[in-house]
C-alpha positions in Angstrom: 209.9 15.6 118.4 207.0 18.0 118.3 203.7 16.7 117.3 201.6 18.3 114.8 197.3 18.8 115.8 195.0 16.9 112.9 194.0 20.0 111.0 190.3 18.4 111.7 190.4 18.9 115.4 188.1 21.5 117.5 190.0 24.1 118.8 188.6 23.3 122.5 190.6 19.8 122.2 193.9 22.3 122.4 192.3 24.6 125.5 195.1 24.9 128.6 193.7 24.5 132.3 194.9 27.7 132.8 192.5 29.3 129.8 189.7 27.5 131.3 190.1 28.7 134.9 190.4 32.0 133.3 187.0 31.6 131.6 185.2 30.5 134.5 186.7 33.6 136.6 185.1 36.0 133.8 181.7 34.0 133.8 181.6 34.3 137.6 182.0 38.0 137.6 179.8 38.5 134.8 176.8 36.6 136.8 178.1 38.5 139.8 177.3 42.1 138.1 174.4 40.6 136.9 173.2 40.0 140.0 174.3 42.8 141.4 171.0 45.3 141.1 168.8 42.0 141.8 171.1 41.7 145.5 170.6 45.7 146.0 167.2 46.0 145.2 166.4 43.2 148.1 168.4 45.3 150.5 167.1 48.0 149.4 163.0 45.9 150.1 164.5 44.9 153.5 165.4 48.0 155.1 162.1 49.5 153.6 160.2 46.8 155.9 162.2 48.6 158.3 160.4 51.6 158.0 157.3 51.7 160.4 159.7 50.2 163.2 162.2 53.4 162.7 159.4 56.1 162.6 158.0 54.5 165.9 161.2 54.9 167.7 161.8 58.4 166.1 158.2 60.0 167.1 157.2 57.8 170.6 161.5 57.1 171.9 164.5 59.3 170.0 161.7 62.5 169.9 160.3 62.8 173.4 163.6 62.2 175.5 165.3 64.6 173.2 162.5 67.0 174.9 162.7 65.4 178.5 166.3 66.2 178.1 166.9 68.6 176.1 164.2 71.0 178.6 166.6 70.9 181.5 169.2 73.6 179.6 166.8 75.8 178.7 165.5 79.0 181.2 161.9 80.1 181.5 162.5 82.7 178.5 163.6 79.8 176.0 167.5 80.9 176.2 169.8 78.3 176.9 171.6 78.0 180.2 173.8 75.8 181.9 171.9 77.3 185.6 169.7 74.8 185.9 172.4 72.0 186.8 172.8 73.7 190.0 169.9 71.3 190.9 172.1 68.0 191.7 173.2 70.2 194.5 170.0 71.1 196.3 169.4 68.3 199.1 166.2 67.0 198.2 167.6 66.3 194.2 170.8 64.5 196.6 167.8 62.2 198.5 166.2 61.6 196.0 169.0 59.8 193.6 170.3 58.7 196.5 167.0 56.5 197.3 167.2 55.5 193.3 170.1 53.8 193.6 169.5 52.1 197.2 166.7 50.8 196.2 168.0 49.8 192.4 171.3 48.3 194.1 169.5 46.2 196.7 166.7 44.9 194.4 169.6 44.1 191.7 171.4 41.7 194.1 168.6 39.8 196.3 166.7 39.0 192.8 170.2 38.4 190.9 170.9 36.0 193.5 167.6 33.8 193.8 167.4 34.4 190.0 171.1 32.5 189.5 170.1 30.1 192.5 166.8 29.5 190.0 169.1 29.1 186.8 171.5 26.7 188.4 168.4 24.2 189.5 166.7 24.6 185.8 169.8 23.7 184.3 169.5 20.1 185.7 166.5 19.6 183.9 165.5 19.1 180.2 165.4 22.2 178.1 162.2 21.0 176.1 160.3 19.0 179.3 157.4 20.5 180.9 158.5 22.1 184.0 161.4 24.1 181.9 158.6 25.2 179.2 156.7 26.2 182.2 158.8 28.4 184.4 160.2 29.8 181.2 156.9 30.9 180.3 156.3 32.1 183.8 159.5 34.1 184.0 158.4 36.0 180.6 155.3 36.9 182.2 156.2 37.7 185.4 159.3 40.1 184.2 156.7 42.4 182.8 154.3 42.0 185.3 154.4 45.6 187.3 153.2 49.0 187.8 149.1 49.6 189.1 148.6 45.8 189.0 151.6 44.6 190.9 151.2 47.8 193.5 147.0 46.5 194.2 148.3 42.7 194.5 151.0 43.3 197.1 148.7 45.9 198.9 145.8 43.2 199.1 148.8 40.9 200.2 150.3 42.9 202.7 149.2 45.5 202.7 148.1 47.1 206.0 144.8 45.1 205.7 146.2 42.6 203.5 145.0 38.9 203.6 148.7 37.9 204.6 148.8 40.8 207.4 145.5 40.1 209.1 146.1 35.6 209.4 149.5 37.3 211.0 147.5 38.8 213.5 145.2 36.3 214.1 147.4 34.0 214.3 150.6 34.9 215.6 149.3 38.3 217.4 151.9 40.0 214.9 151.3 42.8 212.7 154.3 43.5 210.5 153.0 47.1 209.9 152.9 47.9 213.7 155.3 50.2 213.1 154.5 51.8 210.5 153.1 50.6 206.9 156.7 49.6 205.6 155.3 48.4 201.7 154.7 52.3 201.4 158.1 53.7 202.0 160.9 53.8 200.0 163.0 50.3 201.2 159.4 48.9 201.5 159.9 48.9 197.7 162.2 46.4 197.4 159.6 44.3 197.9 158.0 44.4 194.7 160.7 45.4 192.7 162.3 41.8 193.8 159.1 40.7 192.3 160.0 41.2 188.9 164.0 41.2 188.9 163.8 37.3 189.8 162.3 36.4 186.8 164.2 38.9 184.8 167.4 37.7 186.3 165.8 33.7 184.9 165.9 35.4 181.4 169.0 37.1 181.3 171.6 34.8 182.8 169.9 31.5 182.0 171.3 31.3 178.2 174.9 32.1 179.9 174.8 29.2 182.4 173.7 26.7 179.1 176.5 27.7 178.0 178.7 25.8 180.8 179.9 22.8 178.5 179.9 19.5 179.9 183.1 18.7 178.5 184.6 21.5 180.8 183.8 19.9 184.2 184.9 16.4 182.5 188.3 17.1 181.0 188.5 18.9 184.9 187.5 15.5 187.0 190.4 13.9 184.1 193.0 16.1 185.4 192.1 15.1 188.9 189.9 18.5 189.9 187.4 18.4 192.4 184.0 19.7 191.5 184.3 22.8 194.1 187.8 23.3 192.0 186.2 23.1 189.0 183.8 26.2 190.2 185.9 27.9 191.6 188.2 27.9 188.7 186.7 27.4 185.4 183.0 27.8 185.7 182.7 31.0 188.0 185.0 32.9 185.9 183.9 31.9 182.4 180.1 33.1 184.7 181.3 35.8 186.1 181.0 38.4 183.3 177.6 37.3 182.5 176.4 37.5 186.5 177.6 40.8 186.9 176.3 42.3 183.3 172.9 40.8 184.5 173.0 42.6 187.8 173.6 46.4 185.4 170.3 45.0 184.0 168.4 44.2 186.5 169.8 47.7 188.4 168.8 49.8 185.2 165.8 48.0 185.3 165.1 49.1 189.1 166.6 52.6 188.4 164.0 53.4 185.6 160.8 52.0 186.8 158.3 54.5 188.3 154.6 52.9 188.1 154.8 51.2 190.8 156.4 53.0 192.8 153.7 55.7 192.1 151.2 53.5 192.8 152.7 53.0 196.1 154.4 56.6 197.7 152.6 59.6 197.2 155.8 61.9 198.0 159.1 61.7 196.4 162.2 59.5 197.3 163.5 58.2 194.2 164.0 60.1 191.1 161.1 59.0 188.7 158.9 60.1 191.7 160.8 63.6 191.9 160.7 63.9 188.3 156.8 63.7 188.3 156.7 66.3 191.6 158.7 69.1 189.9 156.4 68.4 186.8 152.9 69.6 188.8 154.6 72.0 190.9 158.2 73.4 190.5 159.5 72.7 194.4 163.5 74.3 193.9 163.1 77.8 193.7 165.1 79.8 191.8 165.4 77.0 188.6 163.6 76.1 186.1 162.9 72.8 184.1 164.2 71.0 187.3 162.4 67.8 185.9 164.4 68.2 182.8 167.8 68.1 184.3 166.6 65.1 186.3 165.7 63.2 183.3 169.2 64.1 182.0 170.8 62.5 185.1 169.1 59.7 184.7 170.1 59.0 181.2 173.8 59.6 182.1 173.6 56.7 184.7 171.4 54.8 182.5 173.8 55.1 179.7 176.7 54.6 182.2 175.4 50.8 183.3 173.9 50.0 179.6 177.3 50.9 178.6 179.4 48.7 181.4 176.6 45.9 180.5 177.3 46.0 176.7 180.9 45.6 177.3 180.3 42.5 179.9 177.9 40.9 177.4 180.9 40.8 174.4 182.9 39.3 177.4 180.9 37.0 178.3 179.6 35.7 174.6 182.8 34.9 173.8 182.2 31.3 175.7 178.7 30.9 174.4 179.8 30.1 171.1 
């Protein structure tokens, strides 16, 4: 029997679930095109903010290496030529990148060791106590902390009349610069440059180490691992990516720097050095714009290891979710 609807009722009494649901769908797009021009226009705001940051890189970054690089395939007339390359063959250009990577490998591994060593004895203490907020602050500073002012502090250190060099002497009849002042050749650098890859090694592989959950090394000790199993198979692997993407950094880092190395050798030896000799007087006859096919074989290696780092950082992130 089909019942009839009082003839007095509002029509929304008689409205289906299905007419409703329908409704709300057309109100929600209608808000959502409303909105639409509001959501662009604040896009729109935010990338204008970036603005200033965009024309920085463009005139003082994007601009000038373009140039660096760009001068190296160019001849003394202005015509392009590929000539110039003939450079990575001359002996001295050989030395020279030769030293660059020495000195970037060996710096890279002595501070990405003592830097992990560092990370793995912070991580047993609190993240917001005072010895953490400390020696992250210290680590901030001293990862920037080169060129003229780290040069003058090591050579007042130990230098070949530094304060360190002359107690030696006095003390222990030994002068480490006997033979020869070592801070002022080329593996003498590795000195400072370990200087500033520790802390920059604190920095970088810090976050991946607090990213070692507890609950790994317990669930581990339940199965009936020991904790040098537990290491050696669950927390040096899940490490490993971030250890060795911090080592590309702290070798790019080594690779690129050049004030204090200037500050330090007069003559070439590494690359930024040889770069700043063919600059003031073109030493490779027969080429020109030597300095600009160095810079261009740096920023194939440099885009080499940021590259290889890149790909170990999305490896390694996926376990410091």
């Amino acid at each position: 029997m089909t019942t009839a609807s009082a003839p007095g009722a509002p029509a929304a009494a008689s409205t289906t679930p299905a007419a409703t649901l329908v409704t709300s769908e057309n109100a929600d797009a209608t808000a959502r095109r409303g909105a639409g021009p509001r959501v662009r226009r604040r896009v729109g705001v935010a990338w204008l903010g970036l603005t200033p940051f965009a024309v920085y890189v463009l005139l003082f970054l994007a601009v000038p290496a373009l140039i660096a690089v760009g001068s190296g395939l160019f001849d003394a007339a202005g015509r392009p030529t590929l000539a110039n390359l003939a450079a990575f063959t001359d002996p001295s250009v050989l030395r020279a990148f030769g030293g660059s990577f020495g000195i970037s490998a060996v710096s890279a591994v002595i501070g990405g060791v003592i830097g992990a060593l560092v990370c793995w004895a912070l991580a047993a203490l609190r993240p917001d106590g005072l010895v953490r907020s400390m020696i992250d602050s210290a680590a901030s500073v001293l990862a920037q902390f080169g060129g003229v002012m780290l040069a003058f502090a090591f050579i007042a250190t130990i230098g070949v009349q530094g304060l360190v060099t002359a107690w030696l002497a006095s003390t222990f009849h030994w002068d480490p610069n006997a033979g020869g002042a070592f801070l002022y050749t080329v593996p003498g650098l590795v000195i400072p440059y370990v200087y500033f890859q520790v802390p920059l090694m604190v920095l970088t592989f810090m976050p991946a180490l607090e990213g070692v959950k507890t609950q790994w090394g317990e669930a581990a000790a339940t199965l009936g691992a020991s904790r040098a199993t537990y290491w050696r198979r669950v927390a040096l692997p899940v490490l490993a990516p971030a250890f060795w993407g911090s080592l590309l950094l702290l070798f790019a880092n080594g690779f690129s720097s050049f004030a204090t190395a200037a500050a330090l050798i007069s003559q070439g030896g590494i690359v930024p050095l040889t770069i700043r000799a063919q600059l003031t007087s073109e030493t490779i006859i027969g080429l020109q714009n030597v300095a600009g096919v160095l810079a261009l074989g740096m920023v194939v290696v440099m885009a080499v290891v940021m590259g290889a780092y890149s790909l170990l950082q999305r490896r390694a992130a996926r376990w410091q979710r």
